[in-house]
KOLKE-450836 format. One record per residue (C-alpha): y, z, x; residue in three letters. Coordinates in steps of 0.02 Angstrom, whole numbers. Each point is the difference from the previous one (the first is absolute). Last residue first. Example, Ala and Ser with C-alpha at 12.3 -4.5 7.8 and 13.67 -1.06 7.14 Angstrom:
// KOLKE-450836
+--------+--------+--------+---------+
!      Y !      Z !      X ! residuo !
+--------+--------+--------+---------+
!    -53 !    357 !    684 !     SER !
!   -172 !     33 !    -69 !     ALA !
+--------+--------+--------+---------+
***
This chain:
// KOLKE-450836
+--------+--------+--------+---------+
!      Y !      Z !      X ! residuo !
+--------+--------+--------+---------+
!  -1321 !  -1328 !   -507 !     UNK !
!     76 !    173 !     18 !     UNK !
!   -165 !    100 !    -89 !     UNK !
!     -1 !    143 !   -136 !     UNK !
!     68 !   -116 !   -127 !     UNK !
!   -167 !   -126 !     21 !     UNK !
!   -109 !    135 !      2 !     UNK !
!     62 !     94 !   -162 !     UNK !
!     66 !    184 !      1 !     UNK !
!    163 !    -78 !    -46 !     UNK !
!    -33 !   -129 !   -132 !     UNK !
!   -137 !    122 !    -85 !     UNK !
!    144 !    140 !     -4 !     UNK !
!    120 !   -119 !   -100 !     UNK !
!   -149 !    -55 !   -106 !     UNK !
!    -15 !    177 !    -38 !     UNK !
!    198 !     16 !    -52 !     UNK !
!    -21 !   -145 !   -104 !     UNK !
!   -144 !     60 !    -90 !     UNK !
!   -179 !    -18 !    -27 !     UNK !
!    -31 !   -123 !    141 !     UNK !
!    -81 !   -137 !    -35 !     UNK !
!    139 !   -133 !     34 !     UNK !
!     38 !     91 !    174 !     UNK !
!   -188 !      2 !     45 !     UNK !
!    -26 !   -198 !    -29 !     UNK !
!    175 !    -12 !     81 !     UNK !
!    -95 !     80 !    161 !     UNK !
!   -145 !    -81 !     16 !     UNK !
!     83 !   -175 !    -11 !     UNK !
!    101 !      9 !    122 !     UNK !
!    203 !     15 !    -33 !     UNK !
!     60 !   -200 !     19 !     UNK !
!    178 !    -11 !    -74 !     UNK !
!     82 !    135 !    109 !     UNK !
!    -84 !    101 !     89 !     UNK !
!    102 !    178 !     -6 !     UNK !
!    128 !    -71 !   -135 !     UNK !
!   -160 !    -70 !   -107 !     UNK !
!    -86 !    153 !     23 !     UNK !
!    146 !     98 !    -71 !     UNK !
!      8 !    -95 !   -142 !     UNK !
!   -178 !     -7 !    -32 !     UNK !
!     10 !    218 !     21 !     UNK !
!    127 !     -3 !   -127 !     UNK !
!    101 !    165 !    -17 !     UNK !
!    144 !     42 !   -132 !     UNK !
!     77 !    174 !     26 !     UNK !
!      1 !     31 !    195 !     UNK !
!   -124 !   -119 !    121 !     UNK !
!    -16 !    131 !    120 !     UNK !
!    -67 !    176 !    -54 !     UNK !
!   -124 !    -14 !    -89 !     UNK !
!    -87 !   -140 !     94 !     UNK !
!     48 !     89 !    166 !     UNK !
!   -114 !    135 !    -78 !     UNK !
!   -150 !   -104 !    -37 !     UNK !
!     12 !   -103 !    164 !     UNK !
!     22 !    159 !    100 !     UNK !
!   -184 !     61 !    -61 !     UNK !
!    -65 !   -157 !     51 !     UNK !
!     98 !    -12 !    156 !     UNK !
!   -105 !    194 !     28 !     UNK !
!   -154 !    -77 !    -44 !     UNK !
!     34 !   -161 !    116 !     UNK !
!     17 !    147 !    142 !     UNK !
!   -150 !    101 !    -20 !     UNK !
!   -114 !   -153 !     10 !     UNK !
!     96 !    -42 !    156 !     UNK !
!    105 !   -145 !    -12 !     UNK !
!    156 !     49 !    112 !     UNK !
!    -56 !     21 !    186 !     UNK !
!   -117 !   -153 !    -12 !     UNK !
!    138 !   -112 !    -85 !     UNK !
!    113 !      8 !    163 !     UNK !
!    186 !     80 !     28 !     UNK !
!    -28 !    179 !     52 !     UNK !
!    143 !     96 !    -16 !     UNK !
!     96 !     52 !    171 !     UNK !
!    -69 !     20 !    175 !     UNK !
!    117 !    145 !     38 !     UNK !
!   -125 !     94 !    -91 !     UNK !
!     17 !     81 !   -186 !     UNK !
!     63 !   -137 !    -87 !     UNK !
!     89 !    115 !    -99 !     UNK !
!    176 !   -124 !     -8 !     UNK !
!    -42 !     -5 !   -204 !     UNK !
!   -157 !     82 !    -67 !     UNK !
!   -125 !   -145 !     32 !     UNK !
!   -182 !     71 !    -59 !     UNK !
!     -5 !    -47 !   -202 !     UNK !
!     32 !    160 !    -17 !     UNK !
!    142 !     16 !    129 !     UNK !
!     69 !   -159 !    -80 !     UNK !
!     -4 !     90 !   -178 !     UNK !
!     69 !    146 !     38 !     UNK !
!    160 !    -93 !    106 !     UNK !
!     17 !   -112 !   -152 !     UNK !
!     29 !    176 !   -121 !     UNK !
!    105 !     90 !    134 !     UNK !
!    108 !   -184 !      9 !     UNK !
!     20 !     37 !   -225 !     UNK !
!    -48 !   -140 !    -63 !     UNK !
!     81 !   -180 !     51 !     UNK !
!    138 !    -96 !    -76 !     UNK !
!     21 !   -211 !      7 !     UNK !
!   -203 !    -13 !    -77 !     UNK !
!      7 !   -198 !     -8 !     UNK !
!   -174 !     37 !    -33 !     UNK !
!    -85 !    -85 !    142 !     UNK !
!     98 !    102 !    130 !     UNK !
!    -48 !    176 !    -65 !     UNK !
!   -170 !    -60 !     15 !     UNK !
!     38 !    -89 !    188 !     UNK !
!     68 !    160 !     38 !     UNK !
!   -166 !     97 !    -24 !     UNK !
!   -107 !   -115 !     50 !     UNK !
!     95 !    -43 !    183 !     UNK !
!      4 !    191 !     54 !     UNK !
!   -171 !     14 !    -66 !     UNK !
!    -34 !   -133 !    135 !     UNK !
!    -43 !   -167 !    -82 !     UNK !
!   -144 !    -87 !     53 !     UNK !
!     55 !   -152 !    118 !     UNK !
!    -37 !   -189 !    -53 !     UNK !
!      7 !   -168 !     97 !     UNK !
!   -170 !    -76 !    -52 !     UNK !
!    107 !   -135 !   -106 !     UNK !
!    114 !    -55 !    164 !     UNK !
!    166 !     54 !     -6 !     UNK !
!     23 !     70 !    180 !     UNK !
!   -120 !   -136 !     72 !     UNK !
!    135 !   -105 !    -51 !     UNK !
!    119 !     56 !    140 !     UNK !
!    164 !     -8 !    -31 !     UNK !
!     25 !    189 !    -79 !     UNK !
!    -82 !     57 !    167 !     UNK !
!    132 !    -95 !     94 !     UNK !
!    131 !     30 !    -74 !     UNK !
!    -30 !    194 !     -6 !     UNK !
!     -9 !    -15 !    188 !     UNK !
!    156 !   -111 !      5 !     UNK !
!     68 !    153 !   -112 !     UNK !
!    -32 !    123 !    114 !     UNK !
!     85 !    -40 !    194 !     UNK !
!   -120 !     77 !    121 !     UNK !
!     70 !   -113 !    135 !     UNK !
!     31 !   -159 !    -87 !     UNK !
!   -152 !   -118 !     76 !     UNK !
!   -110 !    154 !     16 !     UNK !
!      9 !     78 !   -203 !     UNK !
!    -37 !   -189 !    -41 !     UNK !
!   -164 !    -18 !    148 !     UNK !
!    -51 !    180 !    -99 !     UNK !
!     29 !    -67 !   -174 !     UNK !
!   -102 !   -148 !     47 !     UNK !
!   -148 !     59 !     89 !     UNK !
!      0 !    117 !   -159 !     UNK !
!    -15 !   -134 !   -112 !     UNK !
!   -145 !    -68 !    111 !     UNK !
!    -77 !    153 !     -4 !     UNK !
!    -34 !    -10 !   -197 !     UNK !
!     12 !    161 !    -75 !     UNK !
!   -148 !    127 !    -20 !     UNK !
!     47 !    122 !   -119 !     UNK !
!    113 !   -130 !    -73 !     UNK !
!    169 !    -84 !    -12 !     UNK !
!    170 !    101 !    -19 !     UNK !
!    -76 !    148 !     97 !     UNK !
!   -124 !    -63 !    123 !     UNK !
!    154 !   -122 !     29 !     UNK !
!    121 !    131 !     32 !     UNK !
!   -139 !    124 !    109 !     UNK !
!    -72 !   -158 !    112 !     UNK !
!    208 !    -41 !     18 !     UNK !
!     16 !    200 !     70 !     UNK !
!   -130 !    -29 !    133 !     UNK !
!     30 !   -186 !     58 !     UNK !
!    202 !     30 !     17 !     UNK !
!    -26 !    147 !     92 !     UNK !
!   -164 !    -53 !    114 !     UNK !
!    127 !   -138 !     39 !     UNK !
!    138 !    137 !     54 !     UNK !
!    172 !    -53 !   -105 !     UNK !
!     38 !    175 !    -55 !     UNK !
!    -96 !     83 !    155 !     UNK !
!    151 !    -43 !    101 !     UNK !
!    117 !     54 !   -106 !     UNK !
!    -82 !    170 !    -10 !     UNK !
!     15 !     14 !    161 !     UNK !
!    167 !    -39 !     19 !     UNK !
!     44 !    129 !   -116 !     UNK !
!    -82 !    122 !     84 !     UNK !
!    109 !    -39 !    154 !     UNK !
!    131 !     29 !   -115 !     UNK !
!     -8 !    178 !    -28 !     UNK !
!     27 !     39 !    182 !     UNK !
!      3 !   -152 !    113 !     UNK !
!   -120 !     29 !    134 !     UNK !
!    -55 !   -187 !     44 !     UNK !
!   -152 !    -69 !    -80 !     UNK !
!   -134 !    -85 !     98 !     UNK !
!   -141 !   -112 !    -81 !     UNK !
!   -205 !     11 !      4 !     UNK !
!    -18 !     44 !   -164 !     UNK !
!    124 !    149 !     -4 !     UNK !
!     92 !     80 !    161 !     UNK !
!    120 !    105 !     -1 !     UNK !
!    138 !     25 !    117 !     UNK !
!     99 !    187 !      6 !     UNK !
!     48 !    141 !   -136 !     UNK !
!   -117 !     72 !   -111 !     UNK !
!    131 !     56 !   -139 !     UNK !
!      5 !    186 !    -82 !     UNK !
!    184 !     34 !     64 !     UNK !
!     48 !   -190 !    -47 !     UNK !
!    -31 !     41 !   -171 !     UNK !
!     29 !   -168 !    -79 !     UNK !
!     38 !     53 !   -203 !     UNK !
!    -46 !   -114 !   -161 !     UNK !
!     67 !     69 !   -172 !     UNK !
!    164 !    -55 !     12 !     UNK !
!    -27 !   -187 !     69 !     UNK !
!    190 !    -44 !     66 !     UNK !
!    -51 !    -78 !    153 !     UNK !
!     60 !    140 !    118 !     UNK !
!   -141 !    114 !    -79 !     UNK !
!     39 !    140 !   -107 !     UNK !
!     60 !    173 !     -2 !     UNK !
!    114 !     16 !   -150 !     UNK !
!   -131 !    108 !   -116 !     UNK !
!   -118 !    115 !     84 !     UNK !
!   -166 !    -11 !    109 !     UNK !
!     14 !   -191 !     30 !     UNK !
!   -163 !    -97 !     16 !     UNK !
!   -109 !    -30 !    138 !     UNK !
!    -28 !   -159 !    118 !     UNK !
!      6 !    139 !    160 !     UNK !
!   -172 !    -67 !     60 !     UNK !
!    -17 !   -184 !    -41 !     UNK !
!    -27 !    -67 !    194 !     UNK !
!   -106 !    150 !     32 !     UNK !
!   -122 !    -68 !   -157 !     UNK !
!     11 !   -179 !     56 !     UNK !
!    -64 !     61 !    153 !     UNK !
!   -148 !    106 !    -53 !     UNK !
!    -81 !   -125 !   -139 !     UNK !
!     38 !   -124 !    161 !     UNK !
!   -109 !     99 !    103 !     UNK !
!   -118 !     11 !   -142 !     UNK !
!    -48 !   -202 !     14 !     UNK !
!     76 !   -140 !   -101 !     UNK !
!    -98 !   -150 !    -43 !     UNK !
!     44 !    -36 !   -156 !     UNK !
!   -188 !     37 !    -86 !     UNK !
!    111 !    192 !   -107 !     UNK !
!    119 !   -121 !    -38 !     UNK !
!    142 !    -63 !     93 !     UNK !
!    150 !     49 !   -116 !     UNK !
!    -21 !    130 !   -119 !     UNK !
!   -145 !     74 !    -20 !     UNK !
!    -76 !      1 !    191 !     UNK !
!    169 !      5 !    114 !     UNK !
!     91 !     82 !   -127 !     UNK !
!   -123 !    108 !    -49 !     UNK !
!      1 !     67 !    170 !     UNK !
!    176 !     12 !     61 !     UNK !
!     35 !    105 !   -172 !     UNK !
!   -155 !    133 !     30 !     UNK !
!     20 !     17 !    164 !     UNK !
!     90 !    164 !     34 !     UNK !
!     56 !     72 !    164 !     UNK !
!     36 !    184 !     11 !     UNK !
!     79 !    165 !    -87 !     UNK !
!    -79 !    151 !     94 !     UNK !
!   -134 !     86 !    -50 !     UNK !
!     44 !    213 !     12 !     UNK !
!    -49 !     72 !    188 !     UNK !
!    179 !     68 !     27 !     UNK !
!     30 !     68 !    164 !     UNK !
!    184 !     49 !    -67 !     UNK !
!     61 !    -96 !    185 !     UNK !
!   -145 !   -111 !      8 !     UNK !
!     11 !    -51 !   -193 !     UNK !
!    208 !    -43 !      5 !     UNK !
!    -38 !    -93 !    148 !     UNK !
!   -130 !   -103 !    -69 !     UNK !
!     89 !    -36 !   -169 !     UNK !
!    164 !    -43 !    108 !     UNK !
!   -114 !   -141 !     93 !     UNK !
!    -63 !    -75 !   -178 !     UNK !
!    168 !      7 !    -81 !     UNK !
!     68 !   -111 !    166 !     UNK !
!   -147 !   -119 !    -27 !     UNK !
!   -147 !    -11 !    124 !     UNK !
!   -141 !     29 !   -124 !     UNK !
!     95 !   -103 !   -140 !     UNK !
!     25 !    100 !   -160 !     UNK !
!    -87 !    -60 !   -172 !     UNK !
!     37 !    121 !   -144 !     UNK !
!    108 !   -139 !    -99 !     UNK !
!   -136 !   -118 !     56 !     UNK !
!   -114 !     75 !   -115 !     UNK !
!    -91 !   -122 !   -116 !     UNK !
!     75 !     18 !   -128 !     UNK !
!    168 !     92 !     33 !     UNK !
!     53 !   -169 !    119 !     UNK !
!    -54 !   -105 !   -133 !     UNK !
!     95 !     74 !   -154 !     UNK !
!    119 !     35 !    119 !     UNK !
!     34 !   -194 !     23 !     UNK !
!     -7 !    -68 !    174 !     UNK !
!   -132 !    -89 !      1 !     UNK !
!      1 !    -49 !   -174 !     UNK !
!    175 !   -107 !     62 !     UNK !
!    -59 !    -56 !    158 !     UNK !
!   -160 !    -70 !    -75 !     UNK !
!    119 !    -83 !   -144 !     UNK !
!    115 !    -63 !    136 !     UNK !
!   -150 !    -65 !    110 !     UNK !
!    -87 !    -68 !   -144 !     UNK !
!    157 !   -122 !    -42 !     UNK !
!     70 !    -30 !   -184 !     UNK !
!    -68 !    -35 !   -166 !     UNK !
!    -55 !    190 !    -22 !     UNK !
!    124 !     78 !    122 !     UNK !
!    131 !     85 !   -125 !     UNK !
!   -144 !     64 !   -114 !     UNK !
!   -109 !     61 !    128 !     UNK !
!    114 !    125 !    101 !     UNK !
!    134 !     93 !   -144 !     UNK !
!   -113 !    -30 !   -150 !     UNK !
!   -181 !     21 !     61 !     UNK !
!     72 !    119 !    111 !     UNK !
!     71 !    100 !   -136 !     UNK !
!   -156 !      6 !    -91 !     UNK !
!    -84 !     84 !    146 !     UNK !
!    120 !    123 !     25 !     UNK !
!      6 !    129 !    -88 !     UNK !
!   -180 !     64 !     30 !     UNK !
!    -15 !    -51 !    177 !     UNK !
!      5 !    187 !     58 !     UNK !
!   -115 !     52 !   -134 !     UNK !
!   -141 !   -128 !     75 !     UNK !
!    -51 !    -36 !   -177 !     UNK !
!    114 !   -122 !    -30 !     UNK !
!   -100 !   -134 !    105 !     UNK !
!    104 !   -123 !     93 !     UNK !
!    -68 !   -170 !     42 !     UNK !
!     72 !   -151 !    110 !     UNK !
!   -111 !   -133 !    -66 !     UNK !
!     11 !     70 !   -201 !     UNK !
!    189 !    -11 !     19 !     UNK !
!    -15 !   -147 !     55 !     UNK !
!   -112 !    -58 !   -142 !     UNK !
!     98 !     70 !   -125 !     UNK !
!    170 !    -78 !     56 !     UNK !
!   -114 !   -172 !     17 !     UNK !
!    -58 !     44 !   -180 !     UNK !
!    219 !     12 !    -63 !     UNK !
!     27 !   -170 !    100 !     UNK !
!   -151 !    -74 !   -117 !     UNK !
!     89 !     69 !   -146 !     UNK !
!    166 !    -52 !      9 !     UNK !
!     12 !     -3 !   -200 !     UNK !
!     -1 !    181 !     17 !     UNK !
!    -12 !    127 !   -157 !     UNK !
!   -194 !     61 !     31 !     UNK !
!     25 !     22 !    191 !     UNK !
!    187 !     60 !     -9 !     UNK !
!    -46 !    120 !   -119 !     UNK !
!   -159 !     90 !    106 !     UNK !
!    140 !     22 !    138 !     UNK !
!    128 !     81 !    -99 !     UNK !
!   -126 !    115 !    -81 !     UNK !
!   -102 !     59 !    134 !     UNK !
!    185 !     41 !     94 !     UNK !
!     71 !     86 !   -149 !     UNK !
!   -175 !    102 !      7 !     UNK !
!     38 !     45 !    186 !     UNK !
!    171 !     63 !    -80 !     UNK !
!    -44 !    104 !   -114 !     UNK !
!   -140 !     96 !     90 !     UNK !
!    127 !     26 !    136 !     UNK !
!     11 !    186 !      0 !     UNK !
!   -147 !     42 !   -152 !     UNK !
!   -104 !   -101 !    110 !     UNK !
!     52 !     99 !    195 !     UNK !
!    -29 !    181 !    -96 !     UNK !
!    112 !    113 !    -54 !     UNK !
!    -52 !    143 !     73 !     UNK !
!    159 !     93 !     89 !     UNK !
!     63 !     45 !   -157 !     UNK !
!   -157 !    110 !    -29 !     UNK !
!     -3 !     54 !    188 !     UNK !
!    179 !     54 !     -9 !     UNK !
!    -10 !    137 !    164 !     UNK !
!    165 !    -59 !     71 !     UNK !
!    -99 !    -67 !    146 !     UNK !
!   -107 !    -97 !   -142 !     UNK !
!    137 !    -82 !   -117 !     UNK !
!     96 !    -54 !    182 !     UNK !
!   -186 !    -90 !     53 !     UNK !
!     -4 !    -88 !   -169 !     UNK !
!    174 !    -70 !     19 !     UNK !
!     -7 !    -60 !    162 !     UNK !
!   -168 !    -87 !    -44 !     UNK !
!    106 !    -78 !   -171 !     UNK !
!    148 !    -56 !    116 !     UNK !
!   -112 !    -51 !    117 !     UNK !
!    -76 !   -139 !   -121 !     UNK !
!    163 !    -42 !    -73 !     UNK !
!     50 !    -36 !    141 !     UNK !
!   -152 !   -134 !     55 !     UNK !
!     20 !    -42 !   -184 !     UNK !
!    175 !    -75 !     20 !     UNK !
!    -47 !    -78 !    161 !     UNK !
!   -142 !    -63 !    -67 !     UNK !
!    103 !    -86 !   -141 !     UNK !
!     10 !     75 !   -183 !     UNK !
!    -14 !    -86 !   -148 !     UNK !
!    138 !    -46 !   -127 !     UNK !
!     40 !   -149 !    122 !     UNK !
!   -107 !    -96 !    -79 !     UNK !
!   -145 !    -86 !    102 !     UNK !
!     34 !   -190 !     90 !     UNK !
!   -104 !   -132 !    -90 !     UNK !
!    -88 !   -111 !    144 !     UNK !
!    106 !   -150 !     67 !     UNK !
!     14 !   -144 !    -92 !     UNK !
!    -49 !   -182 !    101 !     UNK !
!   -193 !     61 !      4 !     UNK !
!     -5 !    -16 !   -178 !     UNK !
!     33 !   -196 !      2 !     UNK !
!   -170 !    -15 !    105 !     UNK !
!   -107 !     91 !   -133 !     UNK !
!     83 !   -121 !   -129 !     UNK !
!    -12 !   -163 !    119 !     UNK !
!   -189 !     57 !     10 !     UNK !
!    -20 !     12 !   -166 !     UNK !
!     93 !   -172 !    -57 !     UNK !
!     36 !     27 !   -198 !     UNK !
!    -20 !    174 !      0 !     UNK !
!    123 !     47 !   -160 !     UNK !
!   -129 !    -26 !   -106 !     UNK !
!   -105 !    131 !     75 !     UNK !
!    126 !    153 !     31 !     UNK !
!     38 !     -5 !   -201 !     UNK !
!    -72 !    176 !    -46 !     UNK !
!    -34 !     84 !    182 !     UNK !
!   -123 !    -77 !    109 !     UNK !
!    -93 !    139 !    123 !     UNK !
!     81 !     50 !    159 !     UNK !
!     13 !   -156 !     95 !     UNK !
!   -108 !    -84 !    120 !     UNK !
!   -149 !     30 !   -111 !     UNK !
!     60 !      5 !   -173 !     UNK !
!    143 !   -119 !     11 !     UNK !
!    -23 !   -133 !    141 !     UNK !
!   -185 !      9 !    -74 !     UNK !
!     34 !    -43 !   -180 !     UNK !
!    132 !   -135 !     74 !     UNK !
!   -158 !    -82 !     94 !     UNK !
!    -73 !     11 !   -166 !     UNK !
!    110 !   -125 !    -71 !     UNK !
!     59 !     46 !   -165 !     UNK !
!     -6 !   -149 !   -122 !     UNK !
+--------+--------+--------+---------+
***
């Protein structure tokens, strides 16, 4: 008999039970535990880095400008999709295969969850390429490891820096600041000049460490935000930073040199480090650890998750300064975690490759198809549209509008999923194993077809929640 503890370490800390994930959970908490010991799948090497797209990127505006001096407007129009089209849909693709394929799956949801915490929204056109890279080349590698490496990391990606505009941030006392003034008195230019932007100091402070109640004030919004000016990236291939990341550049030209100051402490003038050090320090904050471990368990648990698990994860992420997987221990420990009204609605995100999941289904459609269907269903993939990322509670995703739309995604996952032979009490019994509800194997064994049992199993309640 399936426990339903082991329904649970599959379907809600996991991805969604693939054929044969059940019976091998014989201890679901050692399984969830055991995961934590492997680190996240690293990408193929078939697809690009940032650095690599950071080239190709001004090789295509180089390009485009040349076509137009020399008076090639029609050559010159290629546009940004039909340039890298390919490519961003090699990127859907590899990602949405590793979540149906993995066996690692509650690893691959802490990946997604990351990269959910420290969003990037495609539609900004200068974070287009580089959103899935991040997830790859920042989130992956730091997963299972320490929050102030994986902060550091996002930090200092381009698909960060481009986001939210730290690449156009110059200190007001800076050496490029001082030659901009001259260079305006002497051609009495009246044109803005470039200045100090606090977009990235900002949502770190409130989104991604402290939270927005963590008792920082705007004077440290400011101060972080010197202390980060000149985190850019390079403008052509080969310049890089002395640590070997190729698509992260310190422009010490652009840098607000001199002591900062940031919740209440000192920081020496150090260049690119002293950011650094600041964002170490805010790593293993208590306002940190209590913010960010109210997101994880809000996520694995409930809307509303117990505080006492998060007491926990917080007093964990303390005792081993910002150190993950005690924190992951620690909510996986607690048996509030597993209790019967633990349950989250599924994001469309979760629906969709939970389907695919459930069906053994080891190839995916066309990644234009799934990207379609997740902006339908209101998730198009890294669109979050505000650095806040996807919403991740039931109210935002059961609108009346919304279950019609799963409805209509039921039906055509059902077509599309289960290949030749479906059988929708088969694929029940993989999603819950040997104890579906009632309700819903009454409406599998009436439906008219395989196919439309298949679509009543997915658009059901019980399928459409991570219990």
């Amino acid at each position: 008999m399936i426990r339903r503890e082991a329904v649970s370490a599959a379907n809600r800390f996991g991805l969604g039970a693939r054929p044969g994930t059940l019976e091998r959970i014989d201890d679901p908490r050692a399984w969830l535990q055991s995961q934590l010991g492997t680190p996240p799948a690293t990408s193929p090497a078939a697809l690009s880095s940032s650095a690599d797209y950071l080239q190709a990127e001004y090789d295509y505006l180089r390009e485009r400008r040349e076509m137009r001096e020399e008076g090639k407007p029609g050559e010159a129009a290629m546009g940004f999709r039909e340039r890298f089209g390919r490519q961003q849909q090699a990127e859907l693709g590899w990602r949405y295969r590793q979540a149906v394929v993995t066996e690692q799956d509650f690893v691959e949801r802490l990946v997604r969850f990351w990269s959910n915490h420290f969003a990037v929204s495609v539609d900004k056109r200068t974070a287009t390429l580089y959103a899935a890279p991040m997830e790859r080349e920042a989130i992956r590698p730091h997963a299972t490891g320490d929050f102030a490496d994986l902060l550091l990391a996002v930090e200092r990606h381009p698909a960060m820096l481009r986001y939210l505009d730290n690449v156009r941030s110059v200190g007001e006392q800076s050496r490029l600041a001082e030659r901009q003034r001259q260079r305006r008195r002497a051609q009495d230019d009246a044109a803005p000049r470039a200045g100090l932007n606090e977009n990235l100091a900002r949502e770190i402070l409130e989104l991604h460490t402290l939270g927005v109640d963590g008792g920082y004030a705007q004077d440290d919004v400011r101060e972080l935000a010197r202390a980060i000016t000149g985190w850019s990236v390079p403008a052509a291939r080969g310049r890089q930073a002395g640590d070997g990341n190729a698509s992260f550049q310190f422009r010490p030209n652009a840098h607000e040199a001199g002591t900062r100051q940031v919740l209440g402490r000192r920081y020496a003038a150090d260049g690119e480090a002293q950011g650094r050090a600041i964002l170490r320090d805010l790593a293993v904050h208590p306002a940190t650890a209590r913010h960010v471990c109210g997101k994880v368990a809000r996520h694995f648990i409930s809307d509303t998750p117990p505080p006492a698990v998060i007491e926990r994860m917080a007093a964990a992420w303390q005792r081993h300064g910002g150190a993950l997987r005690p924190v992951y221990t620690a909510l996986i420990d607690s048996d509030e975690a597993w209790s019967g009204d633990a349950r989250k609605l599924k994001t469309p995100d979760d629906f969709v490759v939970s389907t695919l999941r459930s069906t053994g289904t080891a190839t995916i459609a066309q990644p234009r198809v799934l990207a379609g269907l997740l902006g339908r269903l209101g998730q198009p993939p890294f669109t979050p549209r505000s650095p806040e990322g996807f919403a991740d509670a039931a109210a935002d995703w059961s609108g009346a509008d919304a279950v019609w739309k799963r409805i209509q995604a039921a039906q055509s996952l059902a077509e599309t999923a289960a290949g030749e032979d479906p059988d929708p009490l088969r694929t029940a019994a993989v999603v819950f194993g040997d104890a579906p509800d009632a309700d819903t194997l009454t409406a599998l064994r009436r439906a008219e077809s395989p196919r439309e049992g298949l679509a009543l199993l997915f658009a059901s309640p019980a399928f459409q929640w991570r219990t």
